[in-house]
HTML snippet that shows the backbone in 3Dmol.js (N, CA, C, O; Angstrom):
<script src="https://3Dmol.org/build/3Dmol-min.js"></script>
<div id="view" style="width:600px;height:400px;position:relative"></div>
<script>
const pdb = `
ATOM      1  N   UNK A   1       0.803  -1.201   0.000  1.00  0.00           N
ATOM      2  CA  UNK A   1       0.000   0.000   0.000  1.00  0.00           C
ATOM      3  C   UNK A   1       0.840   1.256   0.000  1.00  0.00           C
ATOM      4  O   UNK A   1       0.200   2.294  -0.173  1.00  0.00           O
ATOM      5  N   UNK A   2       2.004   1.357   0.142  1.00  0.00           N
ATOM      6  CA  UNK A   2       2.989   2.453   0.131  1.00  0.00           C
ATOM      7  C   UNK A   2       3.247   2.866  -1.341  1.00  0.00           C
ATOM      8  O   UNK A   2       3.709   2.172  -2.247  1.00  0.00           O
ATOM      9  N   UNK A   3       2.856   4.108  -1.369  1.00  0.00           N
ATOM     10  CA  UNK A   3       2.578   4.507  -2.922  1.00  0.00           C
ATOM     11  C   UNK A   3       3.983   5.798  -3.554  1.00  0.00           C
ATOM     12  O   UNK A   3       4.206   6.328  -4.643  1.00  0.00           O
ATOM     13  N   UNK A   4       4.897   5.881  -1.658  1.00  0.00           N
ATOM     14  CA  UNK A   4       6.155   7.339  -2.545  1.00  0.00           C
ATOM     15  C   UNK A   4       6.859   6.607  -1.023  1.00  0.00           C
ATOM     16  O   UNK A   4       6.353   5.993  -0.083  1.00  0.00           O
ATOM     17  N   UNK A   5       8.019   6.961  -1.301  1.00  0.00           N
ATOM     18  CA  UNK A   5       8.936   6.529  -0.277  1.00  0.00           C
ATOM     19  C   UNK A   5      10.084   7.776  -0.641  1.00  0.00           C
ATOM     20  O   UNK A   5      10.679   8.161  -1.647  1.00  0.00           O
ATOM     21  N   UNK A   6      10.029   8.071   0.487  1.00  0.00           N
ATOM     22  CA  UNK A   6      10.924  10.038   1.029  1.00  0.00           C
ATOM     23  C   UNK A   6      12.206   9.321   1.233  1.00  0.00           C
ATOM     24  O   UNK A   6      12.332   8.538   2.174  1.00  0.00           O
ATOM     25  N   UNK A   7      13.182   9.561   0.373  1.00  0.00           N
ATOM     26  CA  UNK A   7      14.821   8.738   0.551  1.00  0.00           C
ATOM     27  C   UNK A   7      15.726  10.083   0.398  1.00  0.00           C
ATOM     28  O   UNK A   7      15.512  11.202  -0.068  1.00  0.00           O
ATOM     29  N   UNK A   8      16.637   9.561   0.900  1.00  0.00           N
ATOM     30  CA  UNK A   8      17.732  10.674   0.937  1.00  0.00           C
ATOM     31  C   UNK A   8      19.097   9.770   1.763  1.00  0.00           C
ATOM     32  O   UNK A   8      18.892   9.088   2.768  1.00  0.00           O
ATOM     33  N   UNK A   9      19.991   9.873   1.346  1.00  0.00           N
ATOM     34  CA  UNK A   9      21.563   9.526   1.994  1.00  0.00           C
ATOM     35  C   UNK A   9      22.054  10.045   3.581  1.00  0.00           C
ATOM     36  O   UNK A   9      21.319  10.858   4.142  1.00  0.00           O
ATOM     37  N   UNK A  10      22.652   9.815   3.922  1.00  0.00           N
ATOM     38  CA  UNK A  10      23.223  10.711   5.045  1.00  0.00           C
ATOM     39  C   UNK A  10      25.062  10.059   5.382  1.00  0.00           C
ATOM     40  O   UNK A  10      25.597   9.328   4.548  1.00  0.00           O
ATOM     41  N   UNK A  11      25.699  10.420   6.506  1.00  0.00           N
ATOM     42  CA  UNK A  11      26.428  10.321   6.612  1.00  0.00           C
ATOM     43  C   UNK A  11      27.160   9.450   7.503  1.00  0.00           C
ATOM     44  O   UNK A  11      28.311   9.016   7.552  1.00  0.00           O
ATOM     45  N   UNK A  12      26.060   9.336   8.223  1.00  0.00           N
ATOM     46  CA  UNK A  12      25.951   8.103   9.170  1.00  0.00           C
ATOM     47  C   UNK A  12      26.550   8.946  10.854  1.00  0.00           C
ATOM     48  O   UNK A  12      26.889   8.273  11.827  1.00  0.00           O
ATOM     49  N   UNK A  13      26.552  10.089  10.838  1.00  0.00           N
ATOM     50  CA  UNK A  13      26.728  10.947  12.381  1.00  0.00           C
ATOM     51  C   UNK A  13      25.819  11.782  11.591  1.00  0.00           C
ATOM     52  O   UNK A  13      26.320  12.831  11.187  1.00  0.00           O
ATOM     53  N   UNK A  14      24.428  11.527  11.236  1.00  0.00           N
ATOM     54  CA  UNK A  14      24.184  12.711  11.402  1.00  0.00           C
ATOM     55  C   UNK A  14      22.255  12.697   9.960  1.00  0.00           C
ATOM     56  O   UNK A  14      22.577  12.032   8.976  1.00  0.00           O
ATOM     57  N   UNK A  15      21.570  12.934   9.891  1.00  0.00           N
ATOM     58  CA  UNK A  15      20.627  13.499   9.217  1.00  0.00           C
ATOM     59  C   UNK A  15      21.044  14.332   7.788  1.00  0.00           C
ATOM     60  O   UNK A  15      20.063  14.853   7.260  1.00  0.00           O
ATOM     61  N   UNK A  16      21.944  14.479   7.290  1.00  0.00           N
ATOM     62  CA  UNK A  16      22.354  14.987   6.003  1.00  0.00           C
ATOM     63  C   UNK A  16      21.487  15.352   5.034  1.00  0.00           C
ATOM     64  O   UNK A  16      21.389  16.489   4.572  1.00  0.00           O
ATOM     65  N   UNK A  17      20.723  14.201   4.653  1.00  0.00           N
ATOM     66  CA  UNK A  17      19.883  14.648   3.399  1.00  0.00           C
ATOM     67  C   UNK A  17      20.687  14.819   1.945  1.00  0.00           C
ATOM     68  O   UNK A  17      20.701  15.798   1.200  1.00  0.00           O
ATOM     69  N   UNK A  18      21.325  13.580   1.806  1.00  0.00           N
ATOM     70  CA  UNK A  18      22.631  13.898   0.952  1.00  0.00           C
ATOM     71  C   UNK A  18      22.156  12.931  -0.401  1.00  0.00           C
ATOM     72  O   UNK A  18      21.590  11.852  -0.219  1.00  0.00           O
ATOM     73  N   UNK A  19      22.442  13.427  -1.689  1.00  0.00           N
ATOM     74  CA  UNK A  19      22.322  12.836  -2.639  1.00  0.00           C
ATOM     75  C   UNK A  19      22.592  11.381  -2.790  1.00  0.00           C
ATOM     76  O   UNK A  19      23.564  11.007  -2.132  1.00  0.00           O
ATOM     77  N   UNK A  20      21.865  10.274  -3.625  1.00  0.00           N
ATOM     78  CA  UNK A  20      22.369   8.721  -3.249  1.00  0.00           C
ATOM     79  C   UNK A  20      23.775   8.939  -3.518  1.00  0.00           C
ATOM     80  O   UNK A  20      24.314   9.801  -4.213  1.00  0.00           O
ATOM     81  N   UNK A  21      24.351   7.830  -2.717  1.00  0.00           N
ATOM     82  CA  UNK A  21      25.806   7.544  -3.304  1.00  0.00           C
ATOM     83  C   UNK A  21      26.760   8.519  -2.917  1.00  0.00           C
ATOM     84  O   UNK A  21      27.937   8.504  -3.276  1.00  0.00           O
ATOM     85  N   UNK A  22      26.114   9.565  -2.005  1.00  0.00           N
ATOM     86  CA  UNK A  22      27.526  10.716  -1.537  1.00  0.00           C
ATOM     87  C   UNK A  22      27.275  10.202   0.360  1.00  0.00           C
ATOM     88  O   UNK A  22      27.746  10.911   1.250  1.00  0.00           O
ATOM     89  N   UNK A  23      26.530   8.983   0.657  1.00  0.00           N
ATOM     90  CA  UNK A  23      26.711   8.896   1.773  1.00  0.00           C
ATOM     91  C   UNK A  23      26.907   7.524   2.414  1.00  0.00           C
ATOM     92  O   UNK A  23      27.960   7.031   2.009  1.00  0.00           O
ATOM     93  N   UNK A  24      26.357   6.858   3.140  1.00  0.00           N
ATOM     94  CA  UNK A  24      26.495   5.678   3.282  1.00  0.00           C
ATOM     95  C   UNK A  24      25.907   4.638   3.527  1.00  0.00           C
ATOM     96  O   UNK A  24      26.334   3.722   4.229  1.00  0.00           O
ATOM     97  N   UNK A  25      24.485   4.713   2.758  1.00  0.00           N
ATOM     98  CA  UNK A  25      23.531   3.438   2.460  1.00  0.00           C
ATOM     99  C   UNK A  25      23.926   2.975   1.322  1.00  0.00           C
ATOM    100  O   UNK A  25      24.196   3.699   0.363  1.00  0.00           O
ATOM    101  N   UNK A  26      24.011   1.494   1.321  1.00  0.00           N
ATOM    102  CA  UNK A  26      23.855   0.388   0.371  1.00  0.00           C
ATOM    103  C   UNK A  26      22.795   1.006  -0.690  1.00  0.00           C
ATOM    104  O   UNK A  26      21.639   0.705  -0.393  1.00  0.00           O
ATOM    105  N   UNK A  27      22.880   1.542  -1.480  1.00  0.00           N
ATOM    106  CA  UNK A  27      21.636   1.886  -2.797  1.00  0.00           C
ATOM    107  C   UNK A  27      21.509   0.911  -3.696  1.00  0.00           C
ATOM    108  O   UNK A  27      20.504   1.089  -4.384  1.00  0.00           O
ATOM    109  N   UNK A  28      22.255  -0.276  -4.045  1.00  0.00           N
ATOM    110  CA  UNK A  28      21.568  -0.942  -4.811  1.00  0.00           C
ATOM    111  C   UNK A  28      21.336  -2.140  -3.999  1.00  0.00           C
ATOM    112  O   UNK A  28      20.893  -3.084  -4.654  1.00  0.00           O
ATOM    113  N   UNK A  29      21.481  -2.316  -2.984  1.00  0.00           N
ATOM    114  CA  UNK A  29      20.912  -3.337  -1.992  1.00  0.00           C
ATOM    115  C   UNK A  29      19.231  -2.794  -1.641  1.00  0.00           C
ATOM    116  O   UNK A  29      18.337  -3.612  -1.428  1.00  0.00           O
ATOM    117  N   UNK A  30      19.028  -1.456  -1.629  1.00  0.00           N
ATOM    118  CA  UNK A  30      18.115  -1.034  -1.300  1.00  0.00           C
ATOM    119  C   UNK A  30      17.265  -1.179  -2.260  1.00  0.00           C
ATOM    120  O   UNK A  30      16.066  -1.100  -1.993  1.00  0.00           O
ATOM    121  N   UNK A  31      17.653  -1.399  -3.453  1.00  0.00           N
ATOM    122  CA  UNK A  31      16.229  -1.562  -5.328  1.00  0.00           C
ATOM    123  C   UNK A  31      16.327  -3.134  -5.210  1.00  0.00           C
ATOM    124  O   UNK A  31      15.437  -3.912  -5.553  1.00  0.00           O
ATOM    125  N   UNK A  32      17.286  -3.402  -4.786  1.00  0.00           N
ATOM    126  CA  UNK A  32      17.095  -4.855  -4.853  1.00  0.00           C
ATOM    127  C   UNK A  32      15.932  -5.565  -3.681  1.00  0.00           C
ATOM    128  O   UNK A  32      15.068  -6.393  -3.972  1.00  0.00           O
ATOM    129  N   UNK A  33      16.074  -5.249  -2.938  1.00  0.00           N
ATOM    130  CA  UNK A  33      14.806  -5.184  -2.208  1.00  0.00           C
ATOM    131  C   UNK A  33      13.615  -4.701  -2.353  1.00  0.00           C
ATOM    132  O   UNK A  33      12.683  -5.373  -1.911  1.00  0.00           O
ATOM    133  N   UNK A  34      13.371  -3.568  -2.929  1.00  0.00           N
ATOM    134  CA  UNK A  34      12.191  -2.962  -3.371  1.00  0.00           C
ATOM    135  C   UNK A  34      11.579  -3.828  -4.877  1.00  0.00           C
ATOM    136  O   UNK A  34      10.412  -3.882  -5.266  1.00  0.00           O
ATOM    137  N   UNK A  35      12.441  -4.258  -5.320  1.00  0.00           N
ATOM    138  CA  UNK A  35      12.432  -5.310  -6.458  1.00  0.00           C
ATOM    139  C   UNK A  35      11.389  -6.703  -6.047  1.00  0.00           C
ATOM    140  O   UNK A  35      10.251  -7.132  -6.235  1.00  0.00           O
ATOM    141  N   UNK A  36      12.678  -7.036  -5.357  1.00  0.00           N
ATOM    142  CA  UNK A  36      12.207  -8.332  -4.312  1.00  0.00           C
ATOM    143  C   UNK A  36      10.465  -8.642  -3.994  1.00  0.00           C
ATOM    144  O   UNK A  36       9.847  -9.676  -4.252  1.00  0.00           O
ATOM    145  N   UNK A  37       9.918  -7.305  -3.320  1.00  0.00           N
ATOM    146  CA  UNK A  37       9.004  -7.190  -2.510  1.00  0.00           C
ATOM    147  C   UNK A  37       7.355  -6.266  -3.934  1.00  0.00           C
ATOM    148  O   UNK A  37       6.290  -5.702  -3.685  1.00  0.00           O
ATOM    149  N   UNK A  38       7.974  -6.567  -5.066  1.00  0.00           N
ATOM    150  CA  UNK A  38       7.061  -5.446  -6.376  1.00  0.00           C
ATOM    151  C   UNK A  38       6.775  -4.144  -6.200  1.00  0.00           C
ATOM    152  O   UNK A  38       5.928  -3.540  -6.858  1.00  0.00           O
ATOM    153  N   UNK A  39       7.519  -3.624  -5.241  1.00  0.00           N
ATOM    154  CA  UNK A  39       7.456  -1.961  -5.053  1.00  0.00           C
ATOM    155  C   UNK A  39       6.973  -1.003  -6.501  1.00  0.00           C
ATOM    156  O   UNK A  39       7.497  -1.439  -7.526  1.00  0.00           O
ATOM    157  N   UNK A  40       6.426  -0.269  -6.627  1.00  0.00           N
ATOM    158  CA  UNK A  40       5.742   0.377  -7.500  1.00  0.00           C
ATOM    159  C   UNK A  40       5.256   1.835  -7.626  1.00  0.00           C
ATOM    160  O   UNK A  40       4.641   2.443  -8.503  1.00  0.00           O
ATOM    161  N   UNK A  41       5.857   2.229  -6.196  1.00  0.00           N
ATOM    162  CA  UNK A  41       5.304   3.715  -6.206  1.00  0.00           C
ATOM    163  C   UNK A  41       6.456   4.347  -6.371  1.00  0.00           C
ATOM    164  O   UNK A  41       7.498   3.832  -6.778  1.00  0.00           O
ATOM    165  N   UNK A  42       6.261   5.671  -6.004  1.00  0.00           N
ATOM    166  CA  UNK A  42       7.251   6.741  -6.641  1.00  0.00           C
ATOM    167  C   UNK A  42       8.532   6.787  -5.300  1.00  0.00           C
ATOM    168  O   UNK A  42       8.596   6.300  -4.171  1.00  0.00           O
ATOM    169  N   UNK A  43       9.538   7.740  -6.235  1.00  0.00           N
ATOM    170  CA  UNK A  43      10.468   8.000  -4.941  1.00  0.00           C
ATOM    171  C   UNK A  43      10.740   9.175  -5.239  1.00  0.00           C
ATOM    172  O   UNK A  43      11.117   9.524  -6.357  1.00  0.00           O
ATOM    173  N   UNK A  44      10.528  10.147  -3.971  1.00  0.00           N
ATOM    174  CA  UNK A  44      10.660  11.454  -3.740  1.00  0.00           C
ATOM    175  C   UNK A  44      12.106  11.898  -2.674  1.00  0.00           C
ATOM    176  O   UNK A  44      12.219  11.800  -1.452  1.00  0.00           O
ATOM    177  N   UNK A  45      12.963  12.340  -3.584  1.00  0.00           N
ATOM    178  CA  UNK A  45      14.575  12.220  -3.152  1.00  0.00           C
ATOM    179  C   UNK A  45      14.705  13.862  -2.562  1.00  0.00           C
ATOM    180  O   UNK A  45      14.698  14.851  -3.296  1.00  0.00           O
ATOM    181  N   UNK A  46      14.814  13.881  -1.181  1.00  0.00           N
ATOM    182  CA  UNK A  46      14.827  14.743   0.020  1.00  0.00           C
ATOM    183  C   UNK A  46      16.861  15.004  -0.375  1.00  0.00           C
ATOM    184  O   UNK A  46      17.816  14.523   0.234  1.00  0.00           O
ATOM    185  N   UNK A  47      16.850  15.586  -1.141  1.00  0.00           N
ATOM    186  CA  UNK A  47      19.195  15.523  -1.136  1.00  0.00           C
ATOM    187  C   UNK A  47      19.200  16.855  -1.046  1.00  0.00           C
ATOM    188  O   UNK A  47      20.295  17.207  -1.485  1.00  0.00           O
ATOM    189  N   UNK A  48      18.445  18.003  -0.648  1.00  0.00           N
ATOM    190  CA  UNK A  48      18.632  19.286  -0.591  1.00  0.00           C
ATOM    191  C   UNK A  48      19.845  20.431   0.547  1.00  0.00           C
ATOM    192  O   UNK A  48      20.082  21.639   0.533  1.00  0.00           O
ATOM    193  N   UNK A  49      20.402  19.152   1.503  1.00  0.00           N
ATOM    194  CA  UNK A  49      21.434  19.841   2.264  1.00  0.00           C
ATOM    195  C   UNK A  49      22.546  19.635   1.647  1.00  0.00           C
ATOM    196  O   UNK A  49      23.603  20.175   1.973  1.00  0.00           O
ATOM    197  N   UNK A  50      22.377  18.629   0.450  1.00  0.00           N
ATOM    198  CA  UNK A  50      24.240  18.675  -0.132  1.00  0.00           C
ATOM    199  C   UNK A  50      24.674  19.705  -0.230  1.00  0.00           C
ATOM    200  O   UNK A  50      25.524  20.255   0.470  1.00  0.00           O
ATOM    201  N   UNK A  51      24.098  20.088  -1.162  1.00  0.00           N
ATOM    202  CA  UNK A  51      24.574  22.037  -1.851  1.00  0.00           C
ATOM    203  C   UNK A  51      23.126  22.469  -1.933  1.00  0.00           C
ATOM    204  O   UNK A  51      22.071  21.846  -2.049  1.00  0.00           O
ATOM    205  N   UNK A  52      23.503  24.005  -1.816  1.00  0.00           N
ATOM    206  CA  UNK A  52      22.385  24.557  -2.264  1.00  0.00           C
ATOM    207  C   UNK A  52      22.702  25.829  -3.516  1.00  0.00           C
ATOM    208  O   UNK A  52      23.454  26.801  -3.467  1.00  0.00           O
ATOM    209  N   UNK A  53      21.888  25.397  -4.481  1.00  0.00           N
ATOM    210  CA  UNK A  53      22.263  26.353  -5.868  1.00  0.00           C
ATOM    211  C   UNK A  53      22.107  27.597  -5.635  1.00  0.00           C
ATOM    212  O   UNK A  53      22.000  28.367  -6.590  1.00  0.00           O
ATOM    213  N   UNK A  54      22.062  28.053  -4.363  1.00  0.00           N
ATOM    214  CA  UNK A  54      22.724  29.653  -4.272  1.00  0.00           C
ATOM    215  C   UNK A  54      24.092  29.763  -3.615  1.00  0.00           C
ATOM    216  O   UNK A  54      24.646  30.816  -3.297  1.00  0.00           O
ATOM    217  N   UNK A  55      24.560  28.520  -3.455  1.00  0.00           N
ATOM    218  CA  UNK A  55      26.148  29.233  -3.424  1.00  0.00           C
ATOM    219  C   UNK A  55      26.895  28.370  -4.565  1.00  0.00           C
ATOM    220  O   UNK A  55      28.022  28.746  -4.886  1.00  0.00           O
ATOM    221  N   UNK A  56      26.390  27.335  -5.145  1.00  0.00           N
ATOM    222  CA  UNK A  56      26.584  27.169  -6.526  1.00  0.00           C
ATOM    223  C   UNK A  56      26.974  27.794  -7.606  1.00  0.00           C
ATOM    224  O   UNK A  56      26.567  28.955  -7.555  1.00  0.00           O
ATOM    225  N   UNK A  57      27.696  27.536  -8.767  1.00  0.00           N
ATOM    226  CA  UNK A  57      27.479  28.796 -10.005  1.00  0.00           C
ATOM    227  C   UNK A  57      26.665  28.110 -10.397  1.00  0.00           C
ATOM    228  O   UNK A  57      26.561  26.887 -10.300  1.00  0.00           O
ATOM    229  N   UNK A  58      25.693  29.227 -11.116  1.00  0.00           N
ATOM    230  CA  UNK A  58      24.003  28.667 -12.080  1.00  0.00           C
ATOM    231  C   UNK A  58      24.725  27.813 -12.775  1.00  0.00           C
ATOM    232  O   UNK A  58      24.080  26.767 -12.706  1.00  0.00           O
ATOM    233  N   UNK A  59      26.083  27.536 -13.679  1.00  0.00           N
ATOM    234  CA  UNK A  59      26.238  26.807 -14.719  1.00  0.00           C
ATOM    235  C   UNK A  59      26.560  25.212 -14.412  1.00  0.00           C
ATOM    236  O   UNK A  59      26.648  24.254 -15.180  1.00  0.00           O
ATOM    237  N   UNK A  60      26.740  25.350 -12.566  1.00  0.00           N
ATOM    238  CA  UNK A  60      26.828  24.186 -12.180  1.00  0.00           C
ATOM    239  C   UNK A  60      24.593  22.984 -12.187  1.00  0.00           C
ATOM    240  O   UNK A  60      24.145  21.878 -12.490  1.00  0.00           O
ATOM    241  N   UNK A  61      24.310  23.764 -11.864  1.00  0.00           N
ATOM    242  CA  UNK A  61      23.336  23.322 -10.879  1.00  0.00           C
ATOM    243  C   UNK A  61      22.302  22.933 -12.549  1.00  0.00           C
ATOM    244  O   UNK A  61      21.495  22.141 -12.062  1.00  0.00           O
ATOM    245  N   UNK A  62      22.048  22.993 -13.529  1.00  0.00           N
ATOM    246  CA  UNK A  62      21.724  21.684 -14.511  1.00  0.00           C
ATOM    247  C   UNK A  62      22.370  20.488 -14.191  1.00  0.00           C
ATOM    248  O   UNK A  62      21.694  19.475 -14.010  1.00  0.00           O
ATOM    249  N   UNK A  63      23.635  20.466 -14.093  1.00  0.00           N
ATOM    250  CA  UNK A  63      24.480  19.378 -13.797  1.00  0.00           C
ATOM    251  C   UNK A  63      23.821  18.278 -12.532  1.00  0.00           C
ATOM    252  O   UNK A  63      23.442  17.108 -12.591  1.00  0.00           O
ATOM    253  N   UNK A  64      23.894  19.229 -11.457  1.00  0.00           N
ATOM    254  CA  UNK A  64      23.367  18.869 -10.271  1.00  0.00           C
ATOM    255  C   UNK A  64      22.335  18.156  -9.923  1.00  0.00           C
ATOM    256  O   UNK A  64      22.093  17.215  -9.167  1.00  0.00           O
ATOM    257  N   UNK A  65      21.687  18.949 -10.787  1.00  0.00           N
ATOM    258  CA  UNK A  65      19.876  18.663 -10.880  1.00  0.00           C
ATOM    259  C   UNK A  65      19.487  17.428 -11.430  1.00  0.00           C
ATOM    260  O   UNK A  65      18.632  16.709 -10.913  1.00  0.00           O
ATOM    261  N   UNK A  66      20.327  17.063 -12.868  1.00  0.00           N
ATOM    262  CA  UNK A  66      20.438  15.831 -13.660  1.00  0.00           C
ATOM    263  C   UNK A  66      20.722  14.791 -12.942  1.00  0.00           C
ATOM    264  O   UNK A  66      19.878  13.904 -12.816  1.00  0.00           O
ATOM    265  N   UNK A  67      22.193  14.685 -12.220  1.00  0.00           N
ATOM    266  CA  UNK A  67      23.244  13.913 -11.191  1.00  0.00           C
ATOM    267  C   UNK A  67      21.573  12.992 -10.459  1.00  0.00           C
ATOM    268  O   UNK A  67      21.426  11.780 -10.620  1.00  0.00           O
ATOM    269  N   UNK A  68      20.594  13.799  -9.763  1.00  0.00           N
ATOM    270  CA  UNK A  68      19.793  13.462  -9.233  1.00  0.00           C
ATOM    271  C   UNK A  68      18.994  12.836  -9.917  1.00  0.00           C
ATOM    272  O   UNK A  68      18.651  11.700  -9.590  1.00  0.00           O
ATOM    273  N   UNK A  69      18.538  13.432 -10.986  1.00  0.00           N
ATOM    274  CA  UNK A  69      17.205  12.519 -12.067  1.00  0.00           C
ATOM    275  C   UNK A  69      18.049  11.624 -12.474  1.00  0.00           C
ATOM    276  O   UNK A  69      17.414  10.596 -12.710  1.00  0.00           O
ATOM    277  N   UNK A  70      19.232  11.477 -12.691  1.00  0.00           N
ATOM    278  CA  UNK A  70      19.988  10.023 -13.087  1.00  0.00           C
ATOM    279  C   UNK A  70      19.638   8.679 -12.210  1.00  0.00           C
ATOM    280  O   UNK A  70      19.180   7.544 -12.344  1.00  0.00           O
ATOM    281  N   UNK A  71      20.283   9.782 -10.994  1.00  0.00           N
ATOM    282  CA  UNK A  71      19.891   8.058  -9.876  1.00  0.00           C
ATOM    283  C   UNK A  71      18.468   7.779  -9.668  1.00  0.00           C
ATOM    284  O   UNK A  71      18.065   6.644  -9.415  1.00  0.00           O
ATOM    285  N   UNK A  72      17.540   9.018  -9.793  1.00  0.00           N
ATOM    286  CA  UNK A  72      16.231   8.335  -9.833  1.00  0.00           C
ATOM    287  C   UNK A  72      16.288   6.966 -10.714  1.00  0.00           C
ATOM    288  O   UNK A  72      16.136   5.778 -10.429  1.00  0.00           O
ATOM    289  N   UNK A  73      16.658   7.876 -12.254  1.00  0.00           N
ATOM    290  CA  UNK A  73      16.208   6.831 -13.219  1.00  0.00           C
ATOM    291  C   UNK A  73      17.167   5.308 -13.143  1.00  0.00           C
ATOM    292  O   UNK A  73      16.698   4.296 -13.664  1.00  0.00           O
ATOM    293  N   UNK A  74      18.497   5.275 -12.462  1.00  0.00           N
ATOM    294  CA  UNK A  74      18.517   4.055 -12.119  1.00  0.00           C
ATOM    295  C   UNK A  74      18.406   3.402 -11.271  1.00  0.00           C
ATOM    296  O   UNK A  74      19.012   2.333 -11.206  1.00  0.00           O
ATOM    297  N   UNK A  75      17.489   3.882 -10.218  1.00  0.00           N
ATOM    298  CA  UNK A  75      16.969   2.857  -9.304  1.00  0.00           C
ATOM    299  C   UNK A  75      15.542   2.355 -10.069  1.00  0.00           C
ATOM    300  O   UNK A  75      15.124   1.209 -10.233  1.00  0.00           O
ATOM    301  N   UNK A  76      14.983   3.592 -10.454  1.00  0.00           N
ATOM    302  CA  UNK A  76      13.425   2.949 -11.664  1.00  0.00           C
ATOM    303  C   UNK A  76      14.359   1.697 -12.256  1.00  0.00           C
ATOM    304  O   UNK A  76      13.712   0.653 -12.171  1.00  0.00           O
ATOM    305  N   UNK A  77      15.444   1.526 -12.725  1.00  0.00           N
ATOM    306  CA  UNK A  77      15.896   0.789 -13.666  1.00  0.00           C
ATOM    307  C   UNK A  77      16.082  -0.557 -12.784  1.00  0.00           C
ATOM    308  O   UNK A  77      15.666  -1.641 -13.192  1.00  0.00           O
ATOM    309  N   UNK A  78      16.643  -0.423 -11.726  1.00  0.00           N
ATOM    310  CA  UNK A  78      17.282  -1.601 -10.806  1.00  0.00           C
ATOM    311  C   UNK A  78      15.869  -2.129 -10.641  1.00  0.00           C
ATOM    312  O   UNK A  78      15.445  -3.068 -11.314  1.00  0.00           O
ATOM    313  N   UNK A  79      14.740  -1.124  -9.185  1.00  0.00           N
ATOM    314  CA  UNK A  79      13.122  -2.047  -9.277  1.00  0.00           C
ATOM    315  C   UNK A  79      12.661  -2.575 -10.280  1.00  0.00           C
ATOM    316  O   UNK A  79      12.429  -3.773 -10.435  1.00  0.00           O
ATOM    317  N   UNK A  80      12.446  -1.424 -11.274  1.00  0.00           N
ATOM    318  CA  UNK A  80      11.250  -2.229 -12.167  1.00  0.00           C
ATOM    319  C   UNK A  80      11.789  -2.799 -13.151  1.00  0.00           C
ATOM    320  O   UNK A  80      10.993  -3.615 -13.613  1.00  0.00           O
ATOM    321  N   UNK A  81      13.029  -2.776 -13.873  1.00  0.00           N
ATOM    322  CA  UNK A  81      13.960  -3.280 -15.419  1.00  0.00           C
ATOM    323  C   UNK A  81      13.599  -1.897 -16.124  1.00  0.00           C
ATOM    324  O   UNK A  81      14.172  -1.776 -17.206  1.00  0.00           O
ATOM    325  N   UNK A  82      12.981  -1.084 -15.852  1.00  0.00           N
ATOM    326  CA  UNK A  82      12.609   0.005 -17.088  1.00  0.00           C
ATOM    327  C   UNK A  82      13.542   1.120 -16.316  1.00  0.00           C
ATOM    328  O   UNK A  82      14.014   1.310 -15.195  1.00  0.00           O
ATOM    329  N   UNK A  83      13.503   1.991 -18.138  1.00  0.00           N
ATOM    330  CA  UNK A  83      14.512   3.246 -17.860  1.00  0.00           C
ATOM    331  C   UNK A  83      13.727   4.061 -18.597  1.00  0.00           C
ATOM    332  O   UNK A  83      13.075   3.591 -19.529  1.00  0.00           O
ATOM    333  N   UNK A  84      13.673   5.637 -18.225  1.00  0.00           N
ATOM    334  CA  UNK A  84      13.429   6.360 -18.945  1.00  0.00           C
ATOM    335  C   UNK A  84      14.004   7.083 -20.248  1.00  0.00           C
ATOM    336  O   UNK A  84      13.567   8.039 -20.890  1.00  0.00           O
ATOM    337  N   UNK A  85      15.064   6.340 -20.400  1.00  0.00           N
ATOM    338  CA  UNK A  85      16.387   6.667 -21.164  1.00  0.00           C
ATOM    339  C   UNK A  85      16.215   5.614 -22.542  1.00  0.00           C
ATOM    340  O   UNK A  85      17.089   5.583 -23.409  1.00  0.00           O
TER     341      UNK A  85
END
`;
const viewer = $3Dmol.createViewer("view");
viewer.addModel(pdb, "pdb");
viewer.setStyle({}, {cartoon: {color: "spectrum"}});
viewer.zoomTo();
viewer.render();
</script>
């Protein structure tokens, strides 16, 4: 019945809110499980204390922004086999 699951990284001392893969959860142990179990709802990625694009340069933060819709799209890829790509 769980239809969005609120994920975000951290650092392990601490609440971070850090992009996948800049902290220290297992992330593909984690689709592999959501796999496992037919998970199907959305994931809403909380990574907003890494940086914030006002002390960024603007020419960084497309980059940034992508970095994030990437790992969305490969954990979509790891659960379900599909990519948006």
């Amino acid at each position: 019945r769980i239809k969005a699951l609120h994920i975000h990284d951290n650092s392990a001392d601490g609440d971070r809110h850090l992009v996948p893969y800049a902290g220290t959860i297992f992330w593909d142990e984690f689709c592999d499980a959501l796999r496992e179990i037919g998970y199907d709802g959305d994931l809403s990625f909380e990574s907003f204390m890494q940086t914030s694009p006002r002390r960024m340069p603007r020419e960084l933060v497309p980059s940034w922004l992508k970095l994030t819709y990437d790992c969305g799209d490969y954990f979509r890829s790891r659960i379900t086999g599909k990519s948006e790509k």
